[in-house]
C-alpha positions in Angstrom: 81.0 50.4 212.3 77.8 53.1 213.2 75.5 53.4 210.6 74.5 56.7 210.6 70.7 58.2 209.6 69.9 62.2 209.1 66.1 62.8 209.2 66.0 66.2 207.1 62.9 68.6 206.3 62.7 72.6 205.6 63.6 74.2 208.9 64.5 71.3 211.6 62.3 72.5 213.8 59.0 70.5 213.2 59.2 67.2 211.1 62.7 66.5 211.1 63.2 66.2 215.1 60.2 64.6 215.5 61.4 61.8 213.5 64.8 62.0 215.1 63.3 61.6 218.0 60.9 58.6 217.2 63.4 57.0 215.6 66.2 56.9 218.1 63.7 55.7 220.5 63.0 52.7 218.1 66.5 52.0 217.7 67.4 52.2 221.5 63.7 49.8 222.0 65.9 47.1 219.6 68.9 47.4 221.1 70.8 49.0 218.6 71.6 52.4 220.0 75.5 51.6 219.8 75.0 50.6 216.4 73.3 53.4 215.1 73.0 57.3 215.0 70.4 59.4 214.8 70.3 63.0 213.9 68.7 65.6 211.6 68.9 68.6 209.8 66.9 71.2 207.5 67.4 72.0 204.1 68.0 76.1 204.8 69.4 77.7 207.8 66.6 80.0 208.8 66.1 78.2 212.3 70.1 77.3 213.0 70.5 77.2 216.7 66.9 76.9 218.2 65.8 74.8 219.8 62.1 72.7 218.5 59.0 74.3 217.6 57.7 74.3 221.2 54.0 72.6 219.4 56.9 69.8 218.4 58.2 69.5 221.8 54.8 68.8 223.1 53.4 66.7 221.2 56.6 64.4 221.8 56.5 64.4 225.3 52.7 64.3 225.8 53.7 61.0 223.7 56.1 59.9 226.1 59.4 61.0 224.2 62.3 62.9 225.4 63.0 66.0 223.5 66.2 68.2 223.0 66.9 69.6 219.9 69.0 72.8 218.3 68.2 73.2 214.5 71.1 72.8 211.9 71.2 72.8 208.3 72.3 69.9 205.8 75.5 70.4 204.2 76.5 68.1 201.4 79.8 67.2 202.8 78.1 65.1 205.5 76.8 63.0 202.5 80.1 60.7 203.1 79.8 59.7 206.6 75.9 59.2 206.6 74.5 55.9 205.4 71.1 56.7 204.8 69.2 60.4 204.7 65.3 60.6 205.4 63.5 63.0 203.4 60.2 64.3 204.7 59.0 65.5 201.4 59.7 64.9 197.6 60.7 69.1 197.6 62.9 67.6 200.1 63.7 64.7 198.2 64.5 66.8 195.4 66.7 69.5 197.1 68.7 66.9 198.7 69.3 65.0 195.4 70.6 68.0 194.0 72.9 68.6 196.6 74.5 65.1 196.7 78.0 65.5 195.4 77.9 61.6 194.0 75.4 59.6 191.9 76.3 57.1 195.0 75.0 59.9 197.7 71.7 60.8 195.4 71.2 56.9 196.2 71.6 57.4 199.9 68.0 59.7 199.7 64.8 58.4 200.3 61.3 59.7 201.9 60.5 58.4 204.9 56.7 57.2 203.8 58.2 54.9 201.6 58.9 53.1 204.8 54.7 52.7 205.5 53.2 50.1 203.3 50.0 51.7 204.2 51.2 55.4 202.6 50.2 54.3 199.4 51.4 57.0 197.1 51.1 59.8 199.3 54.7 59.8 200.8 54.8 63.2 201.9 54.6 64.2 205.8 52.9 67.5 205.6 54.4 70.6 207.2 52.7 71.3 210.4 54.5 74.5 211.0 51.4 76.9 209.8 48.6 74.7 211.5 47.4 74.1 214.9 48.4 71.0 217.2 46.4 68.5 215.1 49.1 68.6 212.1 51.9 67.8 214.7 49.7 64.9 216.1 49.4 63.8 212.5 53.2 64.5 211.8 53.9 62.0 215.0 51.1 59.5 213.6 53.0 59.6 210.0 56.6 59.3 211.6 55.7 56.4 213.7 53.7 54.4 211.2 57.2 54.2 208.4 59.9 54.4 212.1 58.7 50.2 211.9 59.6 49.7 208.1 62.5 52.0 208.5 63.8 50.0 211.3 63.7 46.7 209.6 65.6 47.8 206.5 68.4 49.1 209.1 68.7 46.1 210.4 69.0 44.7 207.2 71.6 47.1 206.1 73.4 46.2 209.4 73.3 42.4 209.1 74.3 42.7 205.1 77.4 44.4 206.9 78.4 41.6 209.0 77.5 38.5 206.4 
């Protein structure tokens, strides 16, 4: 059975694809890229059907990561096939919650800081969009700091599966 993670943030054209991105490459660095999928979304449709921020797409591959990526927005119905759904913010957080047809699928939420024992309390990945190529660096920096933690408690969540 896939376990199945959406990265989500305003637009998908900045945060949320950037963690997609990371993230998939972690998952195909453990070996688990037939276990698990990786996609993400935005909150609002303003952006449906581009591609990345071009700032996003190179900062990922000056990182060495492949980039493709065509924006889409979250809708609650997806809530029942997707196992867990990354938040980049707590507006996020909150928007998603809200949306979550189930108490059950409200659970499913979480920020994607609270992966980085080193975030502290600051769990929010700040919205590079309006900045210059230093947010997006800082974006990546955030993104790959939690992608470790984030990893572990998938593989957790897939072992519990199996036992």
């Amino acid at each position: 059975m896939t376990y199945r993670v959406c990265f989500v943030c305003t637009g998908n054209i900045c945060r949320s694809p950037i963690a997609e991105v990371v993230f998939r490459a972690r998952v195909a660095e453990a070996g688990l890229d037939g276990l698990v999928e990786v996609d993400s979304a935005g909150t609002g449709g303003w952006h449906e059907g581009d591609g990345a921020d071009p700032r996003t797409v190179t900062v990922l591959e000056e990182n060495g990561y492949a980039s493709g990526h065509m924006a889409r927005q979250f809708q609650p119905s997806w809530f029942s096939r997707l196992d867990l759904v990354i938040a980049l913010d707590s507006g996020h957080l909150g928007a998603l919650r809200r949306l979550a047809p189930t108490e059950e699928d409200a659970w499913k939420v979480r920020l994607l800081r609270s992966y980085d024992p080193a975030a502290g309390d600051d769990l929010d990945v700040p919205d590079p969009y309006y900045g210059g190529a230093d947010g997006f660096e800082e974006c990546l920096e955030m993104v790959e700091a939690a992608s470790t933690g984030l990893l572990a408690a998938v593989r957790a969540d897939l072992e519990g599966r199996v036992a």
